[in-house]
N, C-alpha and C positions, 0 to 999 in steps of 0.2 A: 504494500500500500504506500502511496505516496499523496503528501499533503503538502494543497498548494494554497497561500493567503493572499488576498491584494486588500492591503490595507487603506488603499486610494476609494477604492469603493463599497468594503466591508464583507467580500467576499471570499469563501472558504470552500474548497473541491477535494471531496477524498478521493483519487483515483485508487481505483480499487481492481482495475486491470489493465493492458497492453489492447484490449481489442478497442475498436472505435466504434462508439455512439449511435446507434442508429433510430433512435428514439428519446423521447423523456417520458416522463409519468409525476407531475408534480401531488406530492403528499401533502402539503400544507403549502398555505402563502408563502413564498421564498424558498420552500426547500424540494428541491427537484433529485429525482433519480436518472441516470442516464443510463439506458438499457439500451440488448442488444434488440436482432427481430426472434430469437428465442426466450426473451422475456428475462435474460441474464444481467444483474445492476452490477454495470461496471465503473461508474460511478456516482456521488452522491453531491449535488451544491446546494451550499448554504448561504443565501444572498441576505445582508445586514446581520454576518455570526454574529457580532461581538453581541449581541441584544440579544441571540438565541443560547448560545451558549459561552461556558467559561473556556476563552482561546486558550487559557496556562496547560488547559487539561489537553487540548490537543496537540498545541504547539511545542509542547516538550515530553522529553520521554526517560520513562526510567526500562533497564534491562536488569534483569532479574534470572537468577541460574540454578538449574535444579543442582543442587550436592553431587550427583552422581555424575553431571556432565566435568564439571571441574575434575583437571589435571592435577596430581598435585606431585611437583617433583621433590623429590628426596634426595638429600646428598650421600 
């Protein structure tokens, strides 16, 4: 997934695939799905986010690791 903001006009796009847009399906005022013609949401916009939601929550990221995937080298 990749997220894109334009803070010129207050708008927030989760791309959510590599394939191209062949449609929309707006869910509420401002906030659209862009589907394919199999009905696949490859991505999602959110026109005037900051009013809809908290940008901190999207715009930054924490990475988190299960115990078992960590290496841990020993001397």
């Amino acid at each position: 997934m990749k997220v894109y903001y334009d803070d010129e006009v207050d708008a927030l796009y989760l791309k959510l695939s590599d394939e191209s847009p062949e449609g929309v399906i707006e869910i509420s005022e401002g906030v659209n799905l862009d589907t394919t013609s199999e009905d696949k949401i490859v991505g999602i916009e959110i026109l005037d986010a900051s009013k809809k939601i908290d940008l901190k929550t999207v715009l930054s990221y924490t990475l988190e690791f299960e115990k078992d995937l960590i290496i841990q080298k020993t001397a």
